[in-house]
Each structure stands twice: as C-alpha cells, then as structure tokens.
C-alpha positions as CSV (number, residue, x, y, z in Angstrom):
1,X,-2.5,-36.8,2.6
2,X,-2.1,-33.1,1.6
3,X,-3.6,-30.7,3.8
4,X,-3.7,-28.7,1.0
5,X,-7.2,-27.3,-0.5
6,X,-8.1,-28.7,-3.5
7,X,-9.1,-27.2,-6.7
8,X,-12.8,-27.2,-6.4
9,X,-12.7,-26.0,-2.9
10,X,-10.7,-23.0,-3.6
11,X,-12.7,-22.3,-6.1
12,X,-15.6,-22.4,-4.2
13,X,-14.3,-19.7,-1.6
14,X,-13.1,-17.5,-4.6
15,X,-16.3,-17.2,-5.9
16,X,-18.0,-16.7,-2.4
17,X,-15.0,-14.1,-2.0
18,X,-15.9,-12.1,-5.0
19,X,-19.5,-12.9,-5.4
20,X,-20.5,-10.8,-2.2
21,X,-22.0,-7.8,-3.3
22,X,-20.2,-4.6,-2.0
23,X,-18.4,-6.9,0.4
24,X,-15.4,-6.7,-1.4
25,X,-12.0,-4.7,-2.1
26,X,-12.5,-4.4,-5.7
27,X,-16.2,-3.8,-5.6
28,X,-17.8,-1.4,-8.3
29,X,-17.2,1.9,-8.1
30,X,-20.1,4.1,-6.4
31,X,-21.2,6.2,-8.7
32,X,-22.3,9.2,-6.6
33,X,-18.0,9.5,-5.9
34,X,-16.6,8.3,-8.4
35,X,-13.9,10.7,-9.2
36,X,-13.4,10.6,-5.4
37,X,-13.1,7.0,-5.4
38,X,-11.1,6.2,-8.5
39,X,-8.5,9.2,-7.1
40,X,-8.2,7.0,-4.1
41,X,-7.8,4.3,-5.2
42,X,-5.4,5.0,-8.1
43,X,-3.0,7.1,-5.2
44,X,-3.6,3.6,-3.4
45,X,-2.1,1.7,-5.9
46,X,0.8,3.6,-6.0
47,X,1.2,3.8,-2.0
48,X,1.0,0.1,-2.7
49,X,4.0,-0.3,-5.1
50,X,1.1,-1.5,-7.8
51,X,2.9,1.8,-10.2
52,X,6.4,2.6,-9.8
53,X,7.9,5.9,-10.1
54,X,8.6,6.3,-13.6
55,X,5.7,3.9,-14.1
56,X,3.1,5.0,-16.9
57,X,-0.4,3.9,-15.6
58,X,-2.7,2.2,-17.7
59,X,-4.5,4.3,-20.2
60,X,-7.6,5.6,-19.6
61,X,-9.9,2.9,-21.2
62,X,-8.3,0.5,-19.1
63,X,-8.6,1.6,-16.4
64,X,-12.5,2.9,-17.1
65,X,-13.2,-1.1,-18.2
66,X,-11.0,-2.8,-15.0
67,X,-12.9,-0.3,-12.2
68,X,-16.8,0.1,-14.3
69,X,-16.5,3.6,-14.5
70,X,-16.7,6.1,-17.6
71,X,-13.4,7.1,-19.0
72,X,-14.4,10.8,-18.4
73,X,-14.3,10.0,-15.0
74,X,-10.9,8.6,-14.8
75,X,-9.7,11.7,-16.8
76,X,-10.9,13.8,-13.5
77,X,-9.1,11.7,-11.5
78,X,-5.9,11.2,-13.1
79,X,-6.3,15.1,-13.2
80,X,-6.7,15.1,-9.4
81,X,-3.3,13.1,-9.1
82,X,-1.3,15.8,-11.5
83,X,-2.8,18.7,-9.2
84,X,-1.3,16.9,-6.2
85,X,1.7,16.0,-7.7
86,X,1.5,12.4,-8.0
87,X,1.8,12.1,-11.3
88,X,2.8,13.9,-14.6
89,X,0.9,13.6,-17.9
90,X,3.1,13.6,-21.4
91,X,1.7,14.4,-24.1
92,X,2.8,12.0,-27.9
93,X,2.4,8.7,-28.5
94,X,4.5,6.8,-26.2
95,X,2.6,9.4,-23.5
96,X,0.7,9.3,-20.6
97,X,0.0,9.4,-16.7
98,X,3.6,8.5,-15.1
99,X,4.2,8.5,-11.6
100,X,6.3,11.3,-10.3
101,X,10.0,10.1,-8.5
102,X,9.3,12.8,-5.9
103,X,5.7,12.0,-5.5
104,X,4.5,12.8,-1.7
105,X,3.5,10.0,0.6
106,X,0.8,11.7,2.7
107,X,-1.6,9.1,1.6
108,X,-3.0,8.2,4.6
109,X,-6.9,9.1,4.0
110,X,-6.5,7.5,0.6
111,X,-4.8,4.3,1.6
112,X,-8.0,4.3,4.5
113,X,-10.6,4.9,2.7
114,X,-9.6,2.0,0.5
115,X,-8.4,-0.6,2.1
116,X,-8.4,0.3,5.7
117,X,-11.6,0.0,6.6
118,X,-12.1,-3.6,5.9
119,X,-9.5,-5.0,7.9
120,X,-10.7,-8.3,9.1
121,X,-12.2,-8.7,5.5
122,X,-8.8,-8.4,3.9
123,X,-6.6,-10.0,6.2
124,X,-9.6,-13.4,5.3
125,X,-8.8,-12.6,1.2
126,X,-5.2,-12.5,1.8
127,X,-4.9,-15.7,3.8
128,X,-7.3,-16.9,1.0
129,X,-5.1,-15.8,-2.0
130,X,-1.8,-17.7,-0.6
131,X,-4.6,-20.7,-0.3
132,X,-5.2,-20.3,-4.0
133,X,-1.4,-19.8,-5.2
134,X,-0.3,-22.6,-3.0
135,X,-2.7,-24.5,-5.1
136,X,-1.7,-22.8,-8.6
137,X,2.6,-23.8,-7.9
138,X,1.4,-27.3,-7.0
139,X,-1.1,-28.0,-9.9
140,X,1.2,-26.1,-12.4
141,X,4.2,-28.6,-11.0
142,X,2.2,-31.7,-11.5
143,X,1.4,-30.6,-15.5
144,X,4.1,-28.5,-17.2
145,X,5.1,-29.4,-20.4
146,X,8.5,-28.8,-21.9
147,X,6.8,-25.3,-23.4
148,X,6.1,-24.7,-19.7
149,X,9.8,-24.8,-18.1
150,X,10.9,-22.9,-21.1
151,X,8.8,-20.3,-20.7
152,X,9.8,-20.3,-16.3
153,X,12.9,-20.4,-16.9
154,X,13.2,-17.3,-19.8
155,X,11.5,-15.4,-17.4
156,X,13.5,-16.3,-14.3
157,X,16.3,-15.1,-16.5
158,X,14.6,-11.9,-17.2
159,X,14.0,-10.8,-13.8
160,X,17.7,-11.5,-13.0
161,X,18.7,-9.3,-15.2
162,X,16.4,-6.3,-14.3
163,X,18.2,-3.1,-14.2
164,X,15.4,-0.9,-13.3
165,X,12.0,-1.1,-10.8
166,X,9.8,-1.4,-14.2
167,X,11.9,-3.9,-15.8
168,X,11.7,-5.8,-12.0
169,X,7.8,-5.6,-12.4
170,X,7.4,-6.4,-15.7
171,X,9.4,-10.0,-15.2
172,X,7.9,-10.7,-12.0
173,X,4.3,-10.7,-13.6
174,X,5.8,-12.8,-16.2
175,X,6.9,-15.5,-14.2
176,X,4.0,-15.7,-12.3
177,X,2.0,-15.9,-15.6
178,X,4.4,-18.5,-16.3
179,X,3.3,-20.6,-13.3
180,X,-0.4,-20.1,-14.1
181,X,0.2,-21.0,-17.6
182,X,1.9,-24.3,-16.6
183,X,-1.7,-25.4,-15.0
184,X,-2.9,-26.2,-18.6
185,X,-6.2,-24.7,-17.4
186,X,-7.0,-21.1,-18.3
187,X,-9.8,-20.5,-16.1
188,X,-7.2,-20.3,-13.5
189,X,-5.6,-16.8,-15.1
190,X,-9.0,-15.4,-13.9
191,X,-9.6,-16.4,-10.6
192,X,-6.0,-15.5,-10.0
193,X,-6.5,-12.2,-11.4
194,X,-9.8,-11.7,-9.9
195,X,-9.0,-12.4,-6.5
196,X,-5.5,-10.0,-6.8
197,X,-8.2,-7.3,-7.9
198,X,-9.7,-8.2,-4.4
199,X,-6.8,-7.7,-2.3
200,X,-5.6,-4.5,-3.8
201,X,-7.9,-1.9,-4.8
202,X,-9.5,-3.3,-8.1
203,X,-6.5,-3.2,-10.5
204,X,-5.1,-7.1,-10.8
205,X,-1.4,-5.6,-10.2
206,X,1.3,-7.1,-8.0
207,X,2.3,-4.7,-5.4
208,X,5.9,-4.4,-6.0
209,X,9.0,-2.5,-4.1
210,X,12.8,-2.4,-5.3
211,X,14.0,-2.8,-1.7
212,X,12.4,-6.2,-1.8
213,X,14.4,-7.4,-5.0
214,X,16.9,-9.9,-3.1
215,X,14.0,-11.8,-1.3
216,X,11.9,-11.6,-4.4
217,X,14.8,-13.4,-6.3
218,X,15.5,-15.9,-4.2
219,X,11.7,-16.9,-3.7
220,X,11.2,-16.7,-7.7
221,X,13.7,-19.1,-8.2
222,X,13.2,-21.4,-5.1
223,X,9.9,-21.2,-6.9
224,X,10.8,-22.0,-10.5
225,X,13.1,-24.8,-9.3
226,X,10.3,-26.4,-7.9
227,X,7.6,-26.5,-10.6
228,X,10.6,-27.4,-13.1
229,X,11.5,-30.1,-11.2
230,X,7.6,-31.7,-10.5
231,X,7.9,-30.9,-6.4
232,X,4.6,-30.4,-6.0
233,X,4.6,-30.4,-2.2
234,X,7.5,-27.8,-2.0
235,X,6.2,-25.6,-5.2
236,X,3.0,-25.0,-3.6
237,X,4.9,-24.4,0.1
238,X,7.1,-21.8,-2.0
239,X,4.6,-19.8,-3.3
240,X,2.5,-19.2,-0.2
241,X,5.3,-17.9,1.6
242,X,6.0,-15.9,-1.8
243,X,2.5,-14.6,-2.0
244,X,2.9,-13.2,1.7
245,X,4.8,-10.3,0.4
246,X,1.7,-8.9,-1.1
247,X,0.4,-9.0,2.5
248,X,3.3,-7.3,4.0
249,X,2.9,-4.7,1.3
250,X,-0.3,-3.4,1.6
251,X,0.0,-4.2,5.6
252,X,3.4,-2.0,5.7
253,X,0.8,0.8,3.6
254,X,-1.4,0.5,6.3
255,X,1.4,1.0,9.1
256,X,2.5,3.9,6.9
257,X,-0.4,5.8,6.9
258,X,-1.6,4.6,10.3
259,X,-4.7,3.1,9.8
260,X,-5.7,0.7,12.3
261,X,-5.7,-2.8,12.0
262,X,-8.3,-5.2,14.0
C-alpha cells in the first residue's frame, strides 16, 4: 500500500494550512503598512527568482486583487522599488514595472521581514506542498486523457527550447499547469495555487533561477515521462523531489540575506 497521502487528507491540511488566520505566508496585508509591506514583499519575490530581470510584474490591479490591498497602494510601492532601483517603469502599451538586470541584492530586511520570521511555519508548508504535488503527478498519471499528454508533451517541448529566463518561466508554469490539468479535477488548480501563495510571499509564482535550467529539465521530463506513461508511483516520487527546488530557493534567499533558520 502507498504511503502516500490521499486526496482528502491533503486537502484537509491545505485548508488547515491556509485557513489559520494571520498564521500564514500569504496572509492579508496589514493595512496600517501596507506600502511597507507590499514593497517587501514584491522585492521578496524578486530575491526569490518569482520576477526575472527583464521580467514585467503584474499590473497593478493584479497585484491589488492577489495581496487585498488598494491599487493606489501598490502604485506607492512599485514607486518605492524604482527609487531603489529595482525596477524601471515604461511608459505605452506593452509598459510597465520591469525588473532591472542590475538590480541590487541587499534585500536582507525585506526577504526577513517576509518570510524569515516564520521559519518552522514554512519549513511545515513546504514539506506540506511536495505532500500535495506528490499527490497532483500521481492522480494526474492515473487520469490523463490523450488531450492531456498532448498538452505535457507541447510544453515539455517549449521549455526545451527556451532561449531566455522569461521564456524558461513561462514553460515551466505551463507544464506544471499541464500536470494539474491532467487530474480532470479543477478544484485542484486552486489548492495548488493557494498553497504556492503560502510558501512565497502571496503571489502564486514559481520561484525560478537560470542557473537551475539543467536540473529543471531533466526533472520536467523525468516528470512528463512519467504521467505519460500512467507510473503513478514514480510520477508522484518525481515531483516531490521537483517541488524541493522551490525550497532550496527561498532557503538559499534566506542564506543570502542571513536570516536565521530554526
């Protein structure tokens, strides 16, 4: 027998994961610092590898709707970021808040403020999030259709064939919207999403790197394989170990900015 969680145990821990109020990473933002807060956490994401240099973030209403805030007070923070020269705003319509190439790191107060001071908590949502994908691989390898391994396999292709970090991030969230999709069930797209908002800083990005490309590859398509073939047991062992780069990501942040783990 599968020592595996099953679908309606997982889903119990996701919802007492997110249901605890202020307990969690993506909790609401507070309103008396909210600027403060949003700044933080946006200079977060991109410490994280959530936006890429080049990378245009999410336009204001967005990101007002994914972290409960006004979009007047994501304009002062996005403004914060272009004082400190973390990102540049163009103007037009294919304009926006892009990350700057030569963006300083010094995010160390950000980066603790975020996520550092619930260390314990997050190292318990991580472990709980490759709980969850293990789950999603081995479901999704038990169902997919046809549709299904077309779709896995066109964007397996795409990632190979990434030239550049955005095009790298853009295919890696398809595939793994490609795995979700291959469940049959779309509740699952939400608690996936909702429990990535948990583990980074409220925006349901994958933290992403270019040095990590090669790995990232080879676990995409180990993964792929897997759910196209119907190897349940080895899809779902596939994309745990997968879903520990996240925590190597934002645990290499923390290193970075040395914030102190438990």
């Amino acid at each position: 027998m599968s020592s595996e969680p099953g679908v309606d145990q997982i889903g119990r821990f996701v919802e007492q994961a997110l249901g605890e109020a202020d307990a969690t990473l993506g909790r609401p933002v507070q309103v008396a610092s909210a600027v403060d807060e949003v700044a933080d956490r946006l200079l977060t994401a991109v410490a994280l590898g959530e936006f890429l240099p080049g990378e245009r973030l999410p336009v204001e209403r967005a990101l007002a709707a994914l972290l409960g805030v006004s979009r007047s007070t994501v304009h002062e923070a996005v403004g914060r970021l272009r004082s400190a020269g973390i990102v540049e705003v163009r103007r037009g319509r294919a304009g926006g808040a892009f990350v700057r190439s030569d963006w300083s790191t010094n995010s160390a107060d950000a980066v603790s403020r975020t996520i550092g001071v619930r260390g314990a908590e997050l190292e318990q949502l991580l472990d709980l999030r490759g709980m969850v994908e293990g789950m999603v691989a081995r479901t999704a390898a038990e169902r997919r259709t046809e549709s299904d391994v077309s779709a896995l396999r066109e964007a397996l292709a795409a990632f190979a064939a990434a030239r550049t970090p955005q095009q790298e991030h853009v295919a890696d969230a398809a595939i793994h919207r490609a795995v979700t999709a291959a469940t049959g069930n779309p509740q699952v797209a939400s608690l996936t999403q909702g429990l990535l908002a948990t583990v980074t800083v409220g925006l349901p990005i994958e933290p992403y790197t270019r040095d990590v490309f090669d790995l990232a590859l080879a676990e995409h398509t180990a993964l792929v394989e897997a759910v196209v073939a119907g190897e349940v047991e080895r899809a779902g062992t596939v994309a745990r170990a997968h879903f520990a780069m996240t925590a190597r990501a934002v645990r290499g942040v923390l290193r970075r900015g040395h914030v102190p783990r438990p």
